[in-house]
C-alpha positions in Angstrom: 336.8 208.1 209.8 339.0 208.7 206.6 336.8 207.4 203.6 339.1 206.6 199.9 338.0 209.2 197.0 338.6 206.2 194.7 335.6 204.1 196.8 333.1 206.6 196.3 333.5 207.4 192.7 331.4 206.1 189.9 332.3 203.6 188.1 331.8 203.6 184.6 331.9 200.6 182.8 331.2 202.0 179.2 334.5 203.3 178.1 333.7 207.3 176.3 333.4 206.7 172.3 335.7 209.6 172.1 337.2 213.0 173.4 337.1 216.0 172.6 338.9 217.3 169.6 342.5 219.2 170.2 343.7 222.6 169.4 344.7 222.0 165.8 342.1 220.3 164.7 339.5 223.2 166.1 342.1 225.6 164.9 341.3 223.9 161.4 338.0 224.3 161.4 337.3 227.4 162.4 340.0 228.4 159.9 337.7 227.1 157.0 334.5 228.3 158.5 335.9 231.7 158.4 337.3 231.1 155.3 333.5 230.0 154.0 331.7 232.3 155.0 333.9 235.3 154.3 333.8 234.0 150.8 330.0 233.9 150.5 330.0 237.5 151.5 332.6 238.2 149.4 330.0 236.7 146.5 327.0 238.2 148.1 328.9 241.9 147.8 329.3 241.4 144.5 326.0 241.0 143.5 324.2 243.6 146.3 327.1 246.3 144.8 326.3 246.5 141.4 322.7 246.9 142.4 323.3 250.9 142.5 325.5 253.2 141.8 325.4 255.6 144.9 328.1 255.2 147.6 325.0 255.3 150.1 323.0 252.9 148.7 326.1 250.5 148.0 326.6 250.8 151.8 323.1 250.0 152.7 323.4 246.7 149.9 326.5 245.6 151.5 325.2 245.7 155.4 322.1 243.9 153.8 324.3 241.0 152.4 326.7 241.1 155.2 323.0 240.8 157.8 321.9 238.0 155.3 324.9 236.0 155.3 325.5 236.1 159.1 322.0 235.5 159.8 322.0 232.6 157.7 324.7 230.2 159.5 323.5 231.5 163.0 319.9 230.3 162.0 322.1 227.1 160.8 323.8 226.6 164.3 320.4 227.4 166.3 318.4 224.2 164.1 321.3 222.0 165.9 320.7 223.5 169.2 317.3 223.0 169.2 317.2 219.7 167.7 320.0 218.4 170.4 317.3 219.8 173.2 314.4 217.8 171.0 312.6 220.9 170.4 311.6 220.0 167.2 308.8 222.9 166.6 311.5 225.4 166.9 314.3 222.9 165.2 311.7 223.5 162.4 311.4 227.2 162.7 315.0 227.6 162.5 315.3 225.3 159.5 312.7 227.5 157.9 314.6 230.8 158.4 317.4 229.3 157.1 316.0 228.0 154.3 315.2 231.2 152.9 318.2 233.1 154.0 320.1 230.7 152.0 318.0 230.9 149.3 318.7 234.7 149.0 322.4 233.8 149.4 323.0 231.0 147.0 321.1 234.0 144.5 323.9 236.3 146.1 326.5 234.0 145.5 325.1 232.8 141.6 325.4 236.4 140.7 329.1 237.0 142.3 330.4 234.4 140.7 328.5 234.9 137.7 329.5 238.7 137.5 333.2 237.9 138.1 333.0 234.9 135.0 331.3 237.3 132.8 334.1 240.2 133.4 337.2 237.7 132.6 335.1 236.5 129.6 334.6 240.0 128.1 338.1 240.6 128.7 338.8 237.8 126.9 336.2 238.7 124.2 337.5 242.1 123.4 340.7 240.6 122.5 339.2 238.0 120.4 337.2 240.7 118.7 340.4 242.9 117.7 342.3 239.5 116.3 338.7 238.9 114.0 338.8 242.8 113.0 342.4 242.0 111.6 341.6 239.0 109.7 338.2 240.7 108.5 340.6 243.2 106.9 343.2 240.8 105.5 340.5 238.7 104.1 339.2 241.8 102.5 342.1 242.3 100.7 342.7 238.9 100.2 339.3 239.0 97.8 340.3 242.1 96.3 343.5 240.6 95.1 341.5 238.0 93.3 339.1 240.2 91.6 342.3 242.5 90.2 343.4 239.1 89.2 340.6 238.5 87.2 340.5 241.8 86.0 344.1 241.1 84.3 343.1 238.0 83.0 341.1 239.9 80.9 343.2 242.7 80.1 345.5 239.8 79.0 342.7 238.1 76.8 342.1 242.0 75.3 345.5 242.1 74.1 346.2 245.0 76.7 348.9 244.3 78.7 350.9 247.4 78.7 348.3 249.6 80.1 346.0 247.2 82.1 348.0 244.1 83.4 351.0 246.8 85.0 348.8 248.9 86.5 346.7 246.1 88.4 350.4 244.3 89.1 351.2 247.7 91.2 348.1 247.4 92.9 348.5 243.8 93.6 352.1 244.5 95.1 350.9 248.0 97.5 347.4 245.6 98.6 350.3 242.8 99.9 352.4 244.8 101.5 348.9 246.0 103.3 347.5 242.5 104.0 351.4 241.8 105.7 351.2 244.8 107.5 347.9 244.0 109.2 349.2 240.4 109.7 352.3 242.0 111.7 349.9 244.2 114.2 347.5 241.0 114.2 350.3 238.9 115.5 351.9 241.7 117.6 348.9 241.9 119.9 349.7 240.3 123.5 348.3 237.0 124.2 345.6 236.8 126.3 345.4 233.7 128.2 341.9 231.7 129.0 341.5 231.2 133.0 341.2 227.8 134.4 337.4 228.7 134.9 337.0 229.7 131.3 338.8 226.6 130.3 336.6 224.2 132.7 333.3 225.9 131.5 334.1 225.7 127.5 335.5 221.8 128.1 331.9 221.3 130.1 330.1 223.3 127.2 332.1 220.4 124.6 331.5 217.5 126.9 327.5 217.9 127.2 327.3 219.7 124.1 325.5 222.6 124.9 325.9 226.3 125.1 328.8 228.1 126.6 326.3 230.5 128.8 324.4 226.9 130.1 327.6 225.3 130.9 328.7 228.7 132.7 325.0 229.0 134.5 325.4 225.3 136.0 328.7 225.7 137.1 328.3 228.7 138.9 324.7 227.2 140.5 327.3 223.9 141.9 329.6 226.2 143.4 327.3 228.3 144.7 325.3 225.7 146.8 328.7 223.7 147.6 330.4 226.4 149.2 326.7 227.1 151.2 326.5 223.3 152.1 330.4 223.3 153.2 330.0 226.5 155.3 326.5 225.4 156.9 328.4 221.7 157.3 331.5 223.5 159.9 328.9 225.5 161.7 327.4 222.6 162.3 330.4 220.8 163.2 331.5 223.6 166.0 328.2 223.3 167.5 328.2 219.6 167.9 331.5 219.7 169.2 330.8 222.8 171.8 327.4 220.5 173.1 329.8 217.5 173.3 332.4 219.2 175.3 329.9 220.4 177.9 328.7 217.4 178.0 331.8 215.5 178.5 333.4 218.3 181.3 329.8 218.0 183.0 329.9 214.2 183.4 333.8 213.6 183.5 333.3 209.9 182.4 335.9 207.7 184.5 337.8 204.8 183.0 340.7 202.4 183.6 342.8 204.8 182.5 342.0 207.1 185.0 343.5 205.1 188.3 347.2 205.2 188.2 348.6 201.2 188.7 352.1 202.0 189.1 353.4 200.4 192.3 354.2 202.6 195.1 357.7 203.2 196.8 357.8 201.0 200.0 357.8 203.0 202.7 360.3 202.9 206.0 359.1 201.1 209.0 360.7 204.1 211.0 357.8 206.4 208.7 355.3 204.3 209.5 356.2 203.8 213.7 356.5 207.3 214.1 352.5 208.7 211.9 351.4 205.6 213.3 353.0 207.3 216.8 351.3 210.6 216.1 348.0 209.5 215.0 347.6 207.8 218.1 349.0 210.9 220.3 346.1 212.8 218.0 343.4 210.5 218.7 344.2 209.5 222.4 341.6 212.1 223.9 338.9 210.5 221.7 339.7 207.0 222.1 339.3 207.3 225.9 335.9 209.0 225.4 334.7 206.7 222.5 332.9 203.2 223.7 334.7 199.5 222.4 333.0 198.5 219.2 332.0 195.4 218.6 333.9 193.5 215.7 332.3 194.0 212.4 332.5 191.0 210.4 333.5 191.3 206.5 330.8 191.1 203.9 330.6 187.9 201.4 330.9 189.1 198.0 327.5 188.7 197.0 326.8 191.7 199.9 329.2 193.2 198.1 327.8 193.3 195.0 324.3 194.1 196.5 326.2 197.0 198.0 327.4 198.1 195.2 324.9 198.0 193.0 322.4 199.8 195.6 324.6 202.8 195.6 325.1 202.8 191.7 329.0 202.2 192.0 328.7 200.0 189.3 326.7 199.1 186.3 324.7 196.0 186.5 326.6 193.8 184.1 329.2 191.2 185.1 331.8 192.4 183.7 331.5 195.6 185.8 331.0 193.4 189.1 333.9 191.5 188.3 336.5 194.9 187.8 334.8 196.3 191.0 335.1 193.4 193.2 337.9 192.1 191.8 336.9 188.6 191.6 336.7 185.6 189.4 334.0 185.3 186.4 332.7 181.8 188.3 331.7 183.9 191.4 330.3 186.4 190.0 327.8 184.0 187.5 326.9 182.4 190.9 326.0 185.8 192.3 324.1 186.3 189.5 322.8 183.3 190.0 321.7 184.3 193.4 320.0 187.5 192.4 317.8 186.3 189.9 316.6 183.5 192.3 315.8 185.9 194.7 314.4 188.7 192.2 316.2 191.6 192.8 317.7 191.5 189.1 316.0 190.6 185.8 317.4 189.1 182.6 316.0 190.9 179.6 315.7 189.3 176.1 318.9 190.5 174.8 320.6 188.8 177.9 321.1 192.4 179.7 320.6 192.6 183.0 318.2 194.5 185.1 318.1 195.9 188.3 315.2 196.0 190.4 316.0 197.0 194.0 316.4 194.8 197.7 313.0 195.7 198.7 312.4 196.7 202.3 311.2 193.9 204.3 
């Protein structure tokens, strides 16, 4: 006897809260995991280089920054396992590990970015220091210029301008053409222009009116523990999402959705004559062998539902009963109606129902 698929499946009356997530938007996040975490390494390097000089002991820094870093988001992604299994003892372990691998790489990553700010600021000082040397020396000259000036005053009040006045006049002139020359190279150096760092950390320094080096120390700190946070965040993302496509594929939740309801193609009567024809050409040998059955008759709909609900086909709500059995929302309260009376189900205090069980009499 040929039994329909669609009358043994589960029926699921909670509709999935969602599905999994598609190609580009896992492609996405795996692009700015990688991203994240290559660019705490990147910072870590920094820091664990400059530790030594040797090309040995740079090598044996870098694996150590490179272990660290890795170590850190897998210790990340193994909390989440263990806390989806409820093993919070080792949820806690893991959390512990990770604490203080990411303590060593938010140090990492503070001294990277620390190291790189300080570089394009020295460049940036350097400059700065050769534009000050230039207007040392023209102010220099500038002051000398108003002492000779004094000097002829003098000269003047002396009665010896012939001698005195001229030859401070010359000196005046060659000490201009100087101070123009130095103004020339001053000018003709190349402009150096501030990064958008530099420029964010001296318009922080204004804002909360403190030093340049605290403003530069607290931003590197933030960005340091935001790009940790946003790393450990997508790790923790593809993890969730791996658990909750296992656990989606395991169950394969049905839903309306699922059964087709497009009308079928009527088929010929011819067709039908001539299976009909074969199946009982097929089944002749057993029919003569099998004994008449008796008649069975159909089940009420409240068998039905006992049935069904028995054999976990459906939930025990009445809206489930009334999409499995197809049936009218009066027939199925009076069903309901039925059960209670004769205690098979149970109505709880949020007006769920229970099932109990026919018990065996």
């Amino acid at each position: 006897m040929l039994i329909d698929k669609n009358q043994i499946m589960l029926y699921n009356d909670n509709l999935p809260v969602r599905f999994p997530k598609g190609t580009f938007a896992m492609c996405t996040v795996y692009s700015f995991t990688g991203a994240s975490i290559l660019a705490s390494i990147i910072f870590s390097l920094l820091l664990f280089l400059s530790i030594d000089e040797d090309p040995m002991m740079q090598l044996l820094f870098g694996g150590l920054a490179v272990i660290f870093e890795l170590g850190k988001f897998f210790a990340w992604y193994e909390f989440g396992e263990r806390r989806a299994r409820r093993s919070y003892t080792g949820a806690f372990s893991a959390f512990a590990f990770y604490a203080v691998l990411a303590a060593i790489s938010i140090g990492g990553s503070v001294g990277g970015i620390n190291s790189a700010t300080n570089k394009a600021q020295s460049h940036v000082n350097v400059q700065q220091s050769k534009i000050n040397s230039y207007n040392m020396q023209i102010d220099a000259i500038e002051k000398q210029i108003d002492l000779n000036n004094v000097a002829a005053k003098k000269y003047i009040q002396m009665a010896r301008i012939a001698t005195g006045v001229a030859r401070i006049q010359k000196q005046n002139d060659k000490l201009r053409q100087q101070q123009q020359q130095l103004a020339v190279e001053r000018d003709s150096l190349p402009v150096v222009s501030q990064g958008s760092v530099l420029g964010l950390i001296d318009s922080l320094a204004k804002s909360l009116n403190v030093q340049t080096q605290t403003a530069q120390l607290g931003l590197v700190v933030f960005l340091s523990v935001l790009l940790d946070f946003f790393a450990a965040f997508f790790v923790g993302l593809i993890g969730e999402e791996l658990r909750f496509r296992n656990q989606f594929h395991r169950l394969n939740p049905i839903t309306i959705d699922t059964f087709n309801t497009e009308p079928k193609e009527p088929e010929l009567l011819t067709n039908q004559m001539e299976n009909s024809s074969d199946i009982f050409e097929s089944d002749a040998p057993q029919q003569e062998d099998a004994k008449p059955e008796t008649p069975k008759i159909p089940k009420t709909s409240y068998e039905k539902a006992i049935d069904a609900l028995s054999n976990n086909q459906v939930n025990c709500t009445k809206r489930a009963v009334t999409r499995f059995l197809k049936i009218s929302s009066e027939e199925v309260d009076e069903i309901f109606k039925l059960l209670l009376e004769d205690g098979i189900v149970s109505k709880k205090p949020n007006n769920h129902y229970q099932w109990h069980g026919v018990s065996e009499s």
